[in-house]
C-alpha positions in Angstrom: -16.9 121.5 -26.3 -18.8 118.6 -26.8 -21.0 116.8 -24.1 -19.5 113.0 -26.0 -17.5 110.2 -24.7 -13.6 111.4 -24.8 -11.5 108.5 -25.8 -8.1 109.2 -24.8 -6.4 106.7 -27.1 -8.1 108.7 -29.8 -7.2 111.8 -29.3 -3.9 111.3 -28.4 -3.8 110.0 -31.9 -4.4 112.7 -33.1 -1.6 114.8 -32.7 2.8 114.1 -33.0 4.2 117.2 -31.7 5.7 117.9 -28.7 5.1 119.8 -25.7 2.0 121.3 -27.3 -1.7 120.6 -25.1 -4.4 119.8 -26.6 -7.6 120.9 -25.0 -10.0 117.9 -25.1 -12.7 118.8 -22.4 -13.5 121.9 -20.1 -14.9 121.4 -16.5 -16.1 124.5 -14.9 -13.3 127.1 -15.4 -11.1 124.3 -15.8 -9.1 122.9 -18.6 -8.4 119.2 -19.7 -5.5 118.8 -21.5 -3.6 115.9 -23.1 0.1 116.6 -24.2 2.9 114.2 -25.3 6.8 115.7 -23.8 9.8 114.1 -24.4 13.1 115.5 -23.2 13.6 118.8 -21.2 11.1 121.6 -21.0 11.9 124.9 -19.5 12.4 125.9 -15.5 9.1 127.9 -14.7 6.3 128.5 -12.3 2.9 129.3 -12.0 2.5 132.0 -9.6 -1.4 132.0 -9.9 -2.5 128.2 -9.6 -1.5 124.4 -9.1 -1.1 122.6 -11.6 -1.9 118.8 -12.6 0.2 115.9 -14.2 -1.3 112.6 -14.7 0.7 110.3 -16.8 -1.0 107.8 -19.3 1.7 106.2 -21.0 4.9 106.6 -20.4 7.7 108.1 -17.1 7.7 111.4 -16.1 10.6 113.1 -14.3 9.1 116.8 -12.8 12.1 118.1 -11.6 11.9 120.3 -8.9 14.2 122.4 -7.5 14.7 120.7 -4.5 13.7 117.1 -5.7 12.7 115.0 -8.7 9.5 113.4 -8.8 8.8 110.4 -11.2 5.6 109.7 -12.7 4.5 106.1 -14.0 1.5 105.4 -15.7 -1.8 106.1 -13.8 0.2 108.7 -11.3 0.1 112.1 -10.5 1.3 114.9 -8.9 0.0 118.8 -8.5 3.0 121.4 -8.6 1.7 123.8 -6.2 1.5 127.0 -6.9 5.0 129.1 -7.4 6.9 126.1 -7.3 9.6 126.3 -10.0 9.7 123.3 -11.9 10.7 121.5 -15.4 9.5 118.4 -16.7 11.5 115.8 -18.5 10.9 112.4 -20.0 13.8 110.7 -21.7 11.3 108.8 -24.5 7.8 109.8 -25.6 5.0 110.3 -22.2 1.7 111.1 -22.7 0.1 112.8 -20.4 -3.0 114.2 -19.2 -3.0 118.2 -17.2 -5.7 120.0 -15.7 -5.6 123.2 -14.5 -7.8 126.8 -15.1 -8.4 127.8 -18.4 -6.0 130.2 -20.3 -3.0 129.1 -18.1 0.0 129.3 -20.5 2.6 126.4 -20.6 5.7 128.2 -20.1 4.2 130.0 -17.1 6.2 132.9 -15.9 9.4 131.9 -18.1 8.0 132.7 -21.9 10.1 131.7 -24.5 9.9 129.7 -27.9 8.1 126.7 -25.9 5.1 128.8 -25.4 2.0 126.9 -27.1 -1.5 128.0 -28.3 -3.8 125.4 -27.1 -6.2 124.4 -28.8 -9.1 121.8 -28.9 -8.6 118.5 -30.8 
């Protein structure tokens, strides 16, 4: 990875799909991601690690299976480790994750959503 300036804006110009992270920076055995959702992704967990939502642009709905928690620009939440959740955003979000490197998307539930990540 490079030791640059990451512009945000940039690189999230970079990409159109969907529920895809890109990796844009690495911090110790941790990944930075940026990703753009819109509507429903699939009910899973991560039994091994939190993980990190920070929304740029955009509302995030993380539903949980208990509550919903709703993300504005400049907020974020960690899903702790285990807890089943799903995101959802009902127009284009962009969004930044962070969390250790080679953790899979679809976490425990697999399936067509799974994405490679790679850097941009």
């Amino acid at each position: 990875m490079s030791t640059d300036v990451v512009d945000l804006g940039e690189k999230f110009d970079l990409f159109r799909e969907h529920w895809s992270p890109k990796l844009v920076a690495r911090l110790n055995d941790y990944e930075v991601k940026l990703v753009k959702v819109q509507g429903e992704f699939v009910w899973h967990s991560h039994e091994e690690t939190d993980e990190l939502f920070l929304v740029i642009e955009g509302t995030l709905t993380i539903q949980l299976r208990d509550r919903d928690v709703t993300l504005e620009p400049g907020q974020l939440f960690v899903v702790p480790r285990g807890v089943e959740h799903c995101p959802r955003a009902d127009v284009e979000v962009k969004a930044l994750l962070l969390e250790p490197a080679g953790v899979v998307n679809t976490g425990n539930a697999g399936g067509e959503l799974t994405a490679r990540v790679e850097p941009i």
